[in-house]
C-alpha positions, 0 to 999 in steps of 0.5 A, spaced: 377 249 554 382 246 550 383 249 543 381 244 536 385 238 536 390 239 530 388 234 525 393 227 525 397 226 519 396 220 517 388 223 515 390 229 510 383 231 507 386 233 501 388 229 495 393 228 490 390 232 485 390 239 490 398 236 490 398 237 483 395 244 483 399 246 487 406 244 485 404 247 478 402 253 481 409 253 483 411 256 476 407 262 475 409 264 482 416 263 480 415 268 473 411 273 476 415 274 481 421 274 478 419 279 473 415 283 479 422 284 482 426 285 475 421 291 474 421 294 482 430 293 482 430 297 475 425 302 477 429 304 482 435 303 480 437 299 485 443 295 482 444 287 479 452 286 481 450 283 489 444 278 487 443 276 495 438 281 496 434 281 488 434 273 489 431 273 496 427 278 495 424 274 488 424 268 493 419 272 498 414 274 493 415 267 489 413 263 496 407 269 497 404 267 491 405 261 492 402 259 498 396 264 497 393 260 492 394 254 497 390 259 502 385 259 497 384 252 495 384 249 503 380 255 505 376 256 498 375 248 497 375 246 504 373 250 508 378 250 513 384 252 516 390 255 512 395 254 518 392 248 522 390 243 517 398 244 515 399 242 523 403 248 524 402 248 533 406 253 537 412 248 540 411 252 546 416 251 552 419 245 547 422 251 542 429 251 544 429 242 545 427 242 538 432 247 536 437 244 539 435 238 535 437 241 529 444 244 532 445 236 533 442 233 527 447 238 523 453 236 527 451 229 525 451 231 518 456 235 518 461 229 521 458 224 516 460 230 511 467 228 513 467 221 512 464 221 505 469 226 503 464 231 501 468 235 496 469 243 498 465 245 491 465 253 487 458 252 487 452 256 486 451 258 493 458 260 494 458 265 489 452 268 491 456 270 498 459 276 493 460 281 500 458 280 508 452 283 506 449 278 502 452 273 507 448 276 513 442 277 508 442 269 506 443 268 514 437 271 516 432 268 511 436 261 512 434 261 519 427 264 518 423 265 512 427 259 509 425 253 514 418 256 515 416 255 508 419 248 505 416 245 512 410 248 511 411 246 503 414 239 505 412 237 511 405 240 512 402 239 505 406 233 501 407 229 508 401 227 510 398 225 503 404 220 502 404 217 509 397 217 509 399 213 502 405 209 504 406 209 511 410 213 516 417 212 514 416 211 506 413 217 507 418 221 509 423 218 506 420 220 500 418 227 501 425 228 503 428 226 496 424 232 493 426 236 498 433 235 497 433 235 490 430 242 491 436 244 494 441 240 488 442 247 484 445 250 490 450 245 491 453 243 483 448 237 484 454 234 488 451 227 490 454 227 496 451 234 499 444 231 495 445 225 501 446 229 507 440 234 505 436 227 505 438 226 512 437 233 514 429 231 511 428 225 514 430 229 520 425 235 520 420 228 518 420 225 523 420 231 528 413 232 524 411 226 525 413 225 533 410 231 534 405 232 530 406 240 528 410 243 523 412 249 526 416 244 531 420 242 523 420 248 522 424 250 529 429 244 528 430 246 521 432 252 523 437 251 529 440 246 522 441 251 518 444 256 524 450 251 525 452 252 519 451 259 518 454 260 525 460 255 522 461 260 516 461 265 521 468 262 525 471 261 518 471 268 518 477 269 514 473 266 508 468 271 508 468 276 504 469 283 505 
């Protein structure tokens, strides 16, 4: 017997006001955990001068809370699935075709990058890769946790409400514009990097919406953020020691 049919994105069965709650849970997540890792990095006296793993540790608690009182209000209030109501279906034997999709959709992105002259920034992001440490950190959380929770955040949750709302293609388009503004402090807010992470999120939206699953964005976001980790990688005369 087939297992429950996922549910169809265009039909959410939460509304605009469970978005808002779970935007505005979104800052006491943050400051919980910020003050949680403060206090943990303090006690054991772990030190402050690499900020990769204190940042990545705060990120993983931040998103823990944040996504448990998602749990609670699709579980609680409605009485359904966490994982299924935010379409995250297993791609199954489609795995490496949606990872491969995200290694194009980033060589893509990395040619256009090119012809807009995208500027090589100081940004924030840079200075975070203090040693080869926090450069492996960031990879593994850019190929794993990271694409997990923003799919399920952006594609899972804000998506279906606003394709539902506006159609298919306004719907993700706009939900890819919050997403890239996500990422604006990462990148100076350099309008041409914010433009090409646009790109990147109509790219993961449109995998969700052809395939129905988060899980599959997720996938594709992840062989995305691995090009160009696997770029740096080559680029090993500017890694730091």
């Amino acid at each position: 017997m087939s297992g429950p049919a996922v549910l169809s994105e265009d039909r959410p069965f939460w509304g605009y006001g469970d978005l808002a709650l779970f935007l505005m849970a979104g800052v006491p997540a943050l400051v919980a955990a910020g003050i949680l890792v403060r206090t943990l990095f303090s006690l054991l006296g772990w030190p402050w001068e690499a900020r990769a793993p204190q940042l990545l540790a705060g990120q993983l608690l931040a998103y823990g809370f944040w996504f448990g009182f998602l749990y609670a209000l699709l579980r609680v209030k409605y009485r359904r699935p966490f994982w299924r109501s935010l379409g995250w279906v297993d791609p199954g034997s489609q795995f490496w075709e949606r990872l491969l999709l995200g290694v194009g959709l980033a060589l893509g992105v990395a040619v256009l990058g090119g012809l807009l002259r995208t500027p090589n920034l100081d940004t924030p992001m840079k200075r975070l890769l203090s040693d080869r440490a926090s450069v492996w950190l960031i990879g593994a959380a850019a190929a794993t946790i990271g694409p997990a929770c923003e799919e399920l955040a952006f594609r899972g949750f804000v998506q279906p409400l606003l394709v539902r709302t506006l159609g298919a293609a306004p719907g993700i388009i706009l939900t890819a514009l919050p997403f890239a503004l996500l990422h604006g402090p990462e990148y100076a807010w350099s309008w041409r990097h914010v433009l090409l992470v646009t790109i990147a999120g109509v790219g993961f939206g449109w995998m969700r919406h052809k395939t129905g699953s988060t899980a599959a964005a997720a996938v594709m976001h992840a062989g995305y953020n691995s090009t160009f980790f696997m770029a740096l990688l080559v680029a090993g005369k500017d890694l730091p020691a």
